[in-house]
N, C-alpha and C positions, 0 to 999 in steps of 0.2 A: 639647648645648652646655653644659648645666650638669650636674654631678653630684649636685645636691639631688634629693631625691624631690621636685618640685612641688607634682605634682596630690594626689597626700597629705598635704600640708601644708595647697595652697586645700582640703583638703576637714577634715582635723582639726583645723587650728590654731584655727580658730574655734569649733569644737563645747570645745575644751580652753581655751579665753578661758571659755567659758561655764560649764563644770564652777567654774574659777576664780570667778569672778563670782558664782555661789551661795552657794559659798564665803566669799568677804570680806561678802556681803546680810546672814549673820549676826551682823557682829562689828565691820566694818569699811563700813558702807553708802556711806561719804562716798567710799570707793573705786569702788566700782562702776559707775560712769557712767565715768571715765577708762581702767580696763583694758578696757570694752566695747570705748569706740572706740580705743583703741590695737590689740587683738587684729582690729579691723576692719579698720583703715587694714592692719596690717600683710598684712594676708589680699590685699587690693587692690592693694598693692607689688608682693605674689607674685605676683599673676595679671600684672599689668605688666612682672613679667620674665618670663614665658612668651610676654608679646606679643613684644615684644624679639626673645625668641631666635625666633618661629614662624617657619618659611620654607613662604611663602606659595606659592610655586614645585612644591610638590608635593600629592599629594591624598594621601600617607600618614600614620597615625595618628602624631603627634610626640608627646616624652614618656613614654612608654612606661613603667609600671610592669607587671609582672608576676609574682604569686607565687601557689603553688597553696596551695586555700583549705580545699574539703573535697575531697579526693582521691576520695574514693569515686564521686564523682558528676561528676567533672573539672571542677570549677569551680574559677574562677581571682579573686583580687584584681587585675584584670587595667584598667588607665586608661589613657588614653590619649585626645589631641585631635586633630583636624582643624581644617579650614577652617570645617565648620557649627557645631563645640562650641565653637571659642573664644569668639566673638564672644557666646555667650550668657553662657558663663564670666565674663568682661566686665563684661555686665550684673548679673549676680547681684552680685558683688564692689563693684560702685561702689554697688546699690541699698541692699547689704549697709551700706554705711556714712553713707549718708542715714537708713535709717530707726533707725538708734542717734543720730544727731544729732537729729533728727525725734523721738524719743522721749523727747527729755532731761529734759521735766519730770514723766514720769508719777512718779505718789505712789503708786501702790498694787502693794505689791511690785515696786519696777524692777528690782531682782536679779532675779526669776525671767522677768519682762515682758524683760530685754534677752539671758536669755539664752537663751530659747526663741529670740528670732530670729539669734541665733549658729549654734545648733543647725540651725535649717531655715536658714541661708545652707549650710552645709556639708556638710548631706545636696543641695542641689540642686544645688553643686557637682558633688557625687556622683554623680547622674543623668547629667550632660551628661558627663563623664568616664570613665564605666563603659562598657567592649568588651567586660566578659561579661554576657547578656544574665541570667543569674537576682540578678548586682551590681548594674544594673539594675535590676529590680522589687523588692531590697531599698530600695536609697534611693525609689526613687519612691514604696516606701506607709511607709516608714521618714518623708516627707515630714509623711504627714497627722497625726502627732501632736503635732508641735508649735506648725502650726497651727490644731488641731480647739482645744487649749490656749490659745494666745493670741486666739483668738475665744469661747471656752467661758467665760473667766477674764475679760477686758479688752475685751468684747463688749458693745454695750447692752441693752436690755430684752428683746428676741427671740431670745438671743443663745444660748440651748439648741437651740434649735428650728431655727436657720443651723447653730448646730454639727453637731447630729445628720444635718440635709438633707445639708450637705455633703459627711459622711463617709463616707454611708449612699451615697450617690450614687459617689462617686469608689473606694469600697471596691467596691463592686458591677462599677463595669466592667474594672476590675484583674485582677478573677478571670479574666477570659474573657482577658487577656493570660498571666494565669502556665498557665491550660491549651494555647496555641497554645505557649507557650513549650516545654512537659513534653511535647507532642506532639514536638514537632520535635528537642530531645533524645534522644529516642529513636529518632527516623531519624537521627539524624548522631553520636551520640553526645558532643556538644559543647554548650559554651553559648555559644562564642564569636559576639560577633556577626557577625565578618569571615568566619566557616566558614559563619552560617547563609546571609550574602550568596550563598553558593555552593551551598546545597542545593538539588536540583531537587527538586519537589513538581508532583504533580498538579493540572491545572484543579479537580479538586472542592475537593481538601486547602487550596490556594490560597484559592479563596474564601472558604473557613471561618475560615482562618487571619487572612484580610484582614479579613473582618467582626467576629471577635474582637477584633484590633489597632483598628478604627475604633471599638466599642464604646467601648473604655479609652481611646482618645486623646480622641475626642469629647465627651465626658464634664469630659474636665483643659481643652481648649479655652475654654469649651465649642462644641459647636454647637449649632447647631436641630435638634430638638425638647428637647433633655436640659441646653440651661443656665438649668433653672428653678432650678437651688441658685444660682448668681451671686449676680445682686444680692440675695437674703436676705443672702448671705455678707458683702456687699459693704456693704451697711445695716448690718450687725451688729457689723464686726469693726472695731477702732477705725483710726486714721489708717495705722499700719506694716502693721496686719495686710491693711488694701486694697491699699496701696504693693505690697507684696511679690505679694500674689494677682494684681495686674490685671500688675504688669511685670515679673514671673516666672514664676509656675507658670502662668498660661495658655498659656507656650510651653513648655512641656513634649510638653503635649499636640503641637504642631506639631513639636516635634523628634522626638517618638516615627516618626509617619508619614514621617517623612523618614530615622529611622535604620531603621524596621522598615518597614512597610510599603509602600515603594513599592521598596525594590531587594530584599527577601525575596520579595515576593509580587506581580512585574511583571505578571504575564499576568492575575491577578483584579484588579490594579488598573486595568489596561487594559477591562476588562468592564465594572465596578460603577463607573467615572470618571464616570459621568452621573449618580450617587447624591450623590456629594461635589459635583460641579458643581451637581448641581440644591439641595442644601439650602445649599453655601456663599451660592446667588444668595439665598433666600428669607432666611436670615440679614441680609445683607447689606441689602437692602430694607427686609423686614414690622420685622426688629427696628431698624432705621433710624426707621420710621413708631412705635413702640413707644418709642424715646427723645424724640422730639418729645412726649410725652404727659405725663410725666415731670414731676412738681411738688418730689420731692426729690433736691438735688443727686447725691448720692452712685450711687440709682437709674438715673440717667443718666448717668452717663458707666461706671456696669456697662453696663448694654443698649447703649450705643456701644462695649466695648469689644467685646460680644458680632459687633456691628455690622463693627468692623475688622477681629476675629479672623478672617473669613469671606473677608477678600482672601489669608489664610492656604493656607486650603488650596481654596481656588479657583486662586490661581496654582499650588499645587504640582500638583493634579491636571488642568491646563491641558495639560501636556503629550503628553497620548495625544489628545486633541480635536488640537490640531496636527498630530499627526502621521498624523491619520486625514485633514483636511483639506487639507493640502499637502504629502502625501509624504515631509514629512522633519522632524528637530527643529528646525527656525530658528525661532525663539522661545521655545521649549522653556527653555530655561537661563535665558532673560528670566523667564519669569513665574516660576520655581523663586527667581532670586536675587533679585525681588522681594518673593516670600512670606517668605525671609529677611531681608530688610532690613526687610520690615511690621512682622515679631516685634518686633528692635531696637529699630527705631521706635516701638513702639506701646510697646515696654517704659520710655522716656523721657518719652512722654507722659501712657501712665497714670499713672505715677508722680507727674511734673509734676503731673497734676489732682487729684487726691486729696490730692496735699499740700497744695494752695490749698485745698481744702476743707476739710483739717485746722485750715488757719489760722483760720478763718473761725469752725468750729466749736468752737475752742479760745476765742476770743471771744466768739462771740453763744450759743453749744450749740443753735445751730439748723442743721439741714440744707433747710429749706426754702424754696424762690426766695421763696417768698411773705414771706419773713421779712426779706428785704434790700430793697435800694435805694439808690444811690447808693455807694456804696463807695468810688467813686473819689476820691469829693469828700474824704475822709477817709484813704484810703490809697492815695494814690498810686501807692508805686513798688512794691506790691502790687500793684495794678491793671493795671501795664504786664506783667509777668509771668504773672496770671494770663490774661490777654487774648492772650498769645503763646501761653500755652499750647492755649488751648481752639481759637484762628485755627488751630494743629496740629495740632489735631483733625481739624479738619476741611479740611484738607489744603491747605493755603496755601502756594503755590509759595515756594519759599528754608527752610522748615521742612521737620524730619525727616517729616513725614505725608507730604508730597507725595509723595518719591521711589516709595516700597513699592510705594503705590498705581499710580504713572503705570505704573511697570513690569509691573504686573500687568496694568494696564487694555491696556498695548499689547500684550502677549502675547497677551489674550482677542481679539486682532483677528484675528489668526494663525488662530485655532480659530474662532471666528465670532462675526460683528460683535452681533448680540444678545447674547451672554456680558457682553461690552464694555459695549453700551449699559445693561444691565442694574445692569452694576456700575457703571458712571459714577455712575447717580443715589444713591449716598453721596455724593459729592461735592454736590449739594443738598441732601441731608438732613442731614448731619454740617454744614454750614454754618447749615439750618435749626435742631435743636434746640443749635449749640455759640451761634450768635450771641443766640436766645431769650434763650438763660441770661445772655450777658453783659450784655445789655440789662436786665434784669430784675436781675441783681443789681449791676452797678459804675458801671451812668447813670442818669439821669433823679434825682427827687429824692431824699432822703435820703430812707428808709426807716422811720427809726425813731431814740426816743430812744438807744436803745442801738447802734445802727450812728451815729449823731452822735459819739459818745464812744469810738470804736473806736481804737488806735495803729496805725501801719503798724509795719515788719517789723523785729523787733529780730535781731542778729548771728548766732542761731543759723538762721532761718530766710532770712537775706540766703544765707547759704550754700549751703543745702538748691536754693533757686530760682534763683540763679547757676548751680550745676552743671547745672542741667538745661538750664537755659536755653543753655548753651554747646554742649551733646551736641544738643539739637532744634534749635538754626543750625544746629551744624556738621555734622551730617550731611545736612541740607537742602542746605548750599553747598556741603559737597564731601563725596559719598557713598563716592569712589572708594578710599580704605583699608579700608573696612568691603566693599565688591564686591569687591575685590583679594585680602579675605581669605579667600572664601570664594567665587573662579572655580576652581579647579584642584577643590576637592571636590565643586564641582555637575560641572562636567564627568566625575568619576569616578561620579557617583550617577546622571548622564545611561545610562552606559555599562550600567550594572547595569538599569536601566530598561529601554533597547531589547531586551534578551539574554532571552530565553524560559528559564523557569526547569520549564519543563514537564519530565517526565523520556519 
């Protein structure tokens, strides 16, 4: 539809705002907050005319760039969206221009503080846009340096020690991806990832290939047992750098298994789906019971995100339990375009929460409930906002939470009714520790002399909490543009699923 390179643009224009941006921090500082978010907005434009033109009507990669990169080894600068990339696409791009509004007043180097987050807006563009799979695993560890940086640099007092966990953690399960990757190269001769959709593999080769892919996904997720880096991260890294970790790269991890693992390696996912079922439910629960415990803000709603991540790839790996249970995939696509919509979802909410707590923290510089009280009484039209947000947490019918989840909950009925019943009880716990906290920090009496003397929200952060608050309605009232957009690729990634890739 358009003759612009797009997705080359959502993926450089911003990294090249940022070179910019360094640039003027030496000479010209009073500029650098306006070219941020101009190079933001404009980033976010761009992805808006890709929605525009996407035609949602088919399950083929739209957009399409293609140029050979290193020939020797036949890799390609090869991009390209669907139905599951856009929608995150999306995300990145809108989150991309909250957390440079959201960042306005940092003092301590904001040249390099806004454009490290240019830079990882448009490497994770990167990610979700790349069809060759070694373009791919460039952006996705091309990711960790800018923000091992903005938590190393703008991090608090622990803030080596989150850096180091996290990178040490997320570098480690990478590798076991780039060896399935160099293995599979060499039976197909390709990186492409639409070829490797097509390579048959053996049940042994399969499972190896799976358990490597789950390794590196679970890890960016995270899940249980391996998301002890989270919340260190998550306490550590200032107000943008949580924004961006909790409502973007923890879906990474989930788009990974959606792009690689489950239509590369159907028949070991088919095997090992009780592995993914059984730790998504234990997630879902033990770390549920793990945020009720929770005395610092920040801490909890990490361990809840840990918590929601888990209807992630519970609904995606829903699909082989259905079809072992009743014969066929009817529900199948439910709890797949559920696990997508959770991502979305949860990428609006987390967002949402961490910025309330930015607020707060940017006020009192306290993260702990212990430290508030009454809030409401002093910040009002705060208080209505944060109070939507966290009720969407914990999944409150008309807000984006409910959807993900009910979808998923009703798929697990399909596969069996325990799955269901198991995952239901988020639904009391995310109500238990989201209402705790509200109660403890925005009613009862005022807190303290310094929550008495608190402002509510001035113009930059009216904005930051409007936006969200319009995306967690509106996708609560009407989810059917964000489903719409992304029925015709679940349907094709159904197709890859059933098809035995045994050779």
């Amino acid at each position: 539809m358009y003759d612009w390179p797009l997705l080359s643009l959502l993926i450089w224009l911003p990294i090249a705002t940022a070179v910019l941006v360094v640039a003027l921090g030496n000479s010209h500082e009073s500029l650098v907050r306006p070219v941020a978010l101009i190079g933001a907005l404009a980033t976010l434009l761009l992805s808006g005319l890709v929605y525009l033109g996407f035609d949602t009507a088919t399950a083929a990669y739209q957009f399409q760039e293609r140029v050979l990169w290193i020939e020797a080894f036949n890799i390609y600068y090869h991009l390209g969206v669907d139905g599951l990339a856009l929608p995150l696409v999306l995300l990145t791009t809108l989150i991309g221009v909250l957390v440079i509004i959201g960042g306005w007043t940092i003092e301590d180097r904001p040249h390099l503080y806004l454009a490290a987050f240019l830079v990882l807006e448009g490497l994770m563009v990167g990610v979700f846009a790349a069809m060759d799979a070694l373009l791919f695993y460039v952006f996705f560890e091309a990711m960790l340096v800018p923000m091992f940086l903005i938590i190393g640099i703008w991090g608090g007092p622990n803030r080596i020690y989150a850096t180091v966990k996290f990178f040490l953690f997320t570098f480690f399960g990478s590798v076991f991806m780039l060896i399935a990757l160099i293995w599979m190269y060499l039976q197909s001769g390709s990186f492409q990832i639409t070829d490797l959709h097509q390579l048959p593999i053996a049940l042994e080769a399969q499972i190896l290939i799976f358990l490597a892919f789950l390794i590196a996904f679970a890890v960016k997720i995270p899940m249980w047992p391996v998301h002890t880096w989270l919340p260190d991260a998550h306490v550590e890294a200032p107000t943008g750098g949580s924004v961006v970790l909790a409502a973007v790269m923890l879906k990474i991890g989930g788009y990974g298994l959606v792009r690689f693992s489950l239509p590369i390696t159907p028949d070991a996912a088919a095997t090992l789906d009780w592995l993914v079922i059984g730790l998504s439910l234990v997630a879902i629960t033990y770390i549920g019971f793990v945020a009720l415990a929770q005395s610092d803000m920040k801490k909890l709603i990490a361990y809840s995100s840990i918590s929601h991540m888990g209807f992630v790839t519970l609904g995606l790996f829903l699909t082989f339990a259905i079809a072992r249970n009743s014969g066929s995939l009817a529900g199948a696509g439910l709890g797949i375009s559920g696990a997508m919509v959770q991502m979305v979802s949860h990428g609006f909410i987390s967002a949402a929460m961490f910025s309330a707590v930015g607020v707060l923290y940017d006020r009192v510089h306290s993260r702990e409930i212990a430290s508030y009280g009454g809030v409401a009484n002093v910040m009002p039209w705060f208080a209505v906002f944060a109070v939507l947000f966290f009720m969407a947490n914990s999944g409150l019918p008309g807000t984006s939470g409910f959807v993900g989840e009910f979808m998923v909950i009703i798929a697990a009925f399909h596969a069996n009714f325990w799955f269901a019943f198991v995952a239901a009880t988020t639904l009391l716990l995310g109500a238990g520790y989201s209402l705790w906290l509200v109660k403890r920090v925005f009613y009862g009496e005022i807190g303290s002399h310094t929550v008495a003397g608190l402002k509510d929200l001035h113009t930059r952060e009216w904005v930051v909490m409007v936006t969200l608050a319009i995306f967690v309605i509106g996708v609560g009232v009407w989810p059917f543009p964000l489903v719409e957009m992304m029925e015709a690729s679940i349907a094709e990634l159904l197709s890859h699923i059933v098809e035995s890739k045994i050779k």
